[in-house]
C-alpha positions in Angstrom: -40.2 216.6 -90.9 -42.5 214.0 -92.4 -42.2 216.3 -95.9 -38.6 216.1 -95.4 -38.3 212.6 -95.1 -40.9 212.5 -98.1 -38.5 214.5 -100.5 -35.3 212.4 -99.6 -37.4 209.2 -100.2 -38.3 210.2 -104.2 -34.6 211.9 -104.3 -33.3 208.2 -103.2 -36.1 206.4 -105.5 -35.1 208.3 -108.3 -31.2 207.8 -108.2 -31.8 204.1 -107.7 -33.9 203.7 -110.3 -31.6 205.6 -112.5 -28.8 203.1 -111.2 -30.9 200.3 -111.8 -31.4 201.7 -115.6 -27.6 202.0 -116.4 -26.7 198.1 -115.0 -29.6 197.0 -117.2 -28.2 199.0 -119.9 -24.4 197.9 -118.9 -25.9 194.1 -119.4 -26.1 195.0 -122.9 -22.9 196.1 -123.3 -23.3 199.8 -124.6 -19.9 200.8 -124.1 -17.3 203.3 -122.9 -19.9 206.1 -122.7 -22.0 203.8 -120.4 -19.0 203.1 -118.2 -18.1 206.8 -117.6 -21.4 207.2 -117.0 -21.6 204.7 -114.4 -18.5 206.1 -112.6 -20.5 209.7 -112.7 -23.5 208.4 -111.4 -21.5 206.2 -108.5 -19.4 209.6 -107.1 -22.4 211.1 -107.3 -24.6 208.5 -105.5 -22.1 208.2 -102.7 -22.8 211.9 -101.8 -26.1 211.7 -101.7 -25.8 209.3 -99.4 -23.6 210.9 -97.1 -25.7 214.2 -97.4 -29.1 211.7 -96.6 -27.6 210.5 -93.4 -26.1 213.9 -92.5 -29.7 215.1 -93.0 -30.8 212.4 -90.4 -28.5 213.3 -87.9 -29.2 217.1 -87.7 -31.7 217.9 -84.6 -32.6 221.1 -85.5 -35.4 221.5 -88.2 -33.4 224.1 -90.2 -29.9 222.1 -90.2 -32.1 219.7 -91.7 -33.6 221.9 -94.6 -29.8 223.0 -95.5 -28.7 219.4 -96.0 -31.8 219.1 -98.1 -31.2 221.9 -100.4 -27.7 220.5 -100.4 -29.6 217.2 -101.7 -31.4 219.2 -104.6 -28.6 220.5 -105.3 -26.9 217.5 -105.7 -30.0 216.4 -108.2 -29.1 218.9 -110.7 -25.6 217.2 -111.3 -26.9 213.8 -112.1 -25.5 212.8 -115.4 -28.2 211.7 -118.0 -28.7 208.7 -119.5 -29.0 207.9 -123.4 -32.6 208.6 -124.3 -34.9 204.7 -123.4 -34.7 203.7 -126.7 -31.8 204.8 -128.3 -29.2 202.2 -127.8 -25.6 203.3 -129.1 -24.7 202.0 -132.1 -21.9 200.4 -133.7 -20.7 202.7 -136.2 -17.8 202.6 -138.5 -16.0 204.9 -140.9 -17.6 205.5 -144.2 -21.2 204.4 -142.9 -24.2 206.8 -143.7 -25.9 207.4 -140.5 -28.8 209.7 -139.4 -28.8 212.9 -136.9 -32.0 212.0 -134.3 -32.4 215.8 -133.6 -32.9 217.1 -137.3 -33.2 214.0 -139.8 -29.8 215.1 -141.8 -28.3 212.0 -143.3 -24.3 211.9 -143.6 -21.0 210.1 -143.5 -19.0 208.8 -140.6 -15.7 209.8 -140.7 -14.0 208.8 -137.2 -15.0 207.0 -134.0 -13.3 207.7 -131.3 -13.2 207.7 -127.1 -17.5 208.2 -127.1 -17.4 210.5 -130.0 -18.2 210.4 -133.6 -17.5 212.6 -136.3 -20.0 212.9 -139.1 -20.1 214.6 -142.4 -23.1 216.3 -143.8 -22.9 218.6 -146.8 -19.5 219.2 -147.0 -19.6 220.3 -142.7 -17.9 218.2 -140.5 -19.8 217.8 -136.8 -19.0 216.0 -133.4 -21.9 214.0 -131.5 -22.2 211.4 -129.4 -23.4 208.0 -130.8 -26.7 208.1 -129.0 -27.5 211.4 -131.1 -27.4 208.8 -134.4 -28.6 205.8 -136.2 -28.1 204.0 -139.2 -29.4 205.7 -142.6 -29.6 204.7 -146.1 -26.9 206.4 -148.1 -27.4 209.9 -148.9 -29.4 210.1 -152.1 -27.2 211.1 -155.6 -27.9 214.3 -157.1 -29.7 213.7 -160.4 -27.2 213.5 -163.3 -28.1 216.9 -165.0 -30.4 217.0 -168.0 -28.5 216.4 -171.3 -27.7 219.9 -173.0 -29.1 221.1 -176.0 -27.1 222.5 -179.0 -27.6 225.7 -179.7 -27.2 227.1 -183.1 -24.3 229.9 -183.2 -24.8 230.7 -186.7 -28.0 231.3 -188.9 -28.7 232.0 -192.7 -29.6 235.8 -192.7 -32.4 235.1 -195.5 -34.8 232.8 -195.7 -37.3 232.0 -198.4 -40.5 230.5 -197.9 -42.0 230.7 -201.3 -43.9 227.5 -202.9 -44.9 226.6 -199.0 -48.6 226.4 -197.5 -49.2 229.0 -194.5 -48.5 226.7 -191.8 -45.2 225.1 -193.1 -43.8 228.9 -193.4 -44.9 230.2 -190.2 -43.1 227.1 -188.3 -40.1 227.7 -191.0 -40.1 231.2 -189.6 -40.6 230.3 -186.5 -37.0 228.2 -186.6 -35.5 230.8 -188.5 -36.3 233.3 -185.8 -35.2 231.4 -183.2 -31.6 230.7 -184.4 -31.2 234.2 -185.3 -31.7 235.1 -182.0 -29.2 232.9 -180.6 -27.1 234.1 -183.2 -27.0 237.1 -182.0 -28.2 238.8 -185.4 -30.2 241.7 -185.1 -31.9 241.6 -188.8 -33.1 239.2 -191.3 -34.8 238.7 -194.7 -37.7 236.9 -195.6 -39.2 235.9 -199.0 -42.4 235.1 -199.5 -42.8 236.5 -202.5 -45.9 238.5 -204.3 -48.2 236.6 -205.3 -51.6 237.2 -204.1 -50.2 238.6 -200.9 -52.3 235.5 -198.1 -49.2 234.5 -197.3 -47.3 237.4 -196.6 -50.3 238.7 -194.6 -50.6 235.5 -192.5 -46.8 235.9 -191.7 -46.7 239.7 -190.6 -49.8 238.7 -188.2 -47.8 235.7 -187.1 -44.2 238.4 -186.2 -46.9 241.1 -184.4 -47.0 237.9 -182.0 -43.2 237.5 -181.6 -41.6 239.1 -178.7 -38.3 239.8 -179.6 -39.0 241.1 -183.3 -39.0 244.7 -182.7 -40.5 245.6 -185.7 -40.6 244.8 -189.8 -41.5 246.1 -193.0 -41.7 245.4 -196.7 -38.5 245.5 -198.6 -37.2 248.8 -200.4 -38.6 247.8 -204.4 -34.9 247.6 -205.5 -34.7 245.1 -202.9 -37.5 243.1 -203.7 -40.0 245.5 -202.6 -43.3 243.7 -201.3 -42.2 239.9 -201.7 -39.4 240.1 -199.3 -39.8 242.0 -195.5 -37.3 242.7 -193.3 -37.5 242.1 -189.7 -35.4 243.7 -186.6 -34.6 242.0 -183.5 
């Protein structure tokens, strides 16, 4: 009996202290959700205490244990109160706000009767206005990086004759690179004859090119071993 009394004691302690929470949070004026929660928490109250004195009235030791499982029972349908903490906020349309659970910033987009409707990548969800806070507004996406012009046409010949190694391999290198977004699949150099450096330096330089497939000196009625052809 003495356990008995012991359990309906912390079941009692608890609901009053949970009463006592909601009139302290009333004082502050929280709001329709607080209000249906006090009306909850009241009907439920009430119960208890009809089950409590019921309990005390039993004589027999196992009438009393069934109006105590009765009162466990009962504990299981006790509304919960917003999280200590979390007061509920004043939200309005258009405000960015925060989801508590997950972090996900969005939009309100209606308050209404304890509910709030939020907007987060294009989804639309329902919570209740414990379950936010405010947030800054949702970052912009970056404007995107300005686009490059692209060469649709090329020269299909190219001479580099008169320059130093290094000015016609990054002539070359240019030349290459808008007849490959030209979509050509051949091209001619010149580099004239000469004493052949700089038509060796260059054919070392397009072994190194990935997209040249392959090239070759020029047939000698077609210029022969001062022009080469190359094949994307």
């Amino acid at each position: 009996l003495e356990a008995e009394r012991a359990l309906v004691k912390r079941l009692k302690a608890d609901y009053e202290r949970r009463l006592s929470a909601l009139k302290e949070k009333k004082a502050e004026a929280l709001g329709r959700e607080l209000a249906r929660l006090d009306a909850e928490i009241r009907a439920v109250r009430k119960e208890l205490g009809e089950l409590i004195a019921q309990a005390r009235e039993k004589e027999t030791a196992e009438a009393r244990r069934q109006a105590l499982r009765r009162v466990e029972e009962l504990a299981t349908r006790m509304p919960k109160l917003p999280p200590e903490g979390h007061p509920v906020p004043r939200l309005q349309e258009g405000e960015p706000v925060r989801i508590r659970a997950t972090g996900a910033v969005g939009i309100v987009r209606r308050v209404a009767e304890g509910r709030v409707e939020v907007e987060v990548k294009g989804r639309r969800v329902e919570l209740p206005p414990t379950a936010l806070e405010p947030a800054a507004a949702p970052a912009q996406q970056p404007p995107p990086p300005p686009r490059v012009p692209i060469h649709t046409q090329a020269p299909m010949e190219l001479s580099v004759r008169g320059m130093t190694v290094e000015e016609a391999r990054r002539a070359v290198e240019e030349w290459l690179d808008r007849l490959l977004l030209a979509g050509m699949q051949t091209g001619r150099l010149i580099h004239g004859k000469g004493t052949g450096t700089l038509r060796r330096a260059l054919h070392e330089y397009l072994s190194t090119v990935p997209f040249v497939r392959r090239f070759h000196l020029a047939p000698p009625a077609e210029g022969g071993e001062g022009v080469t052809i190359i094949e994307l």
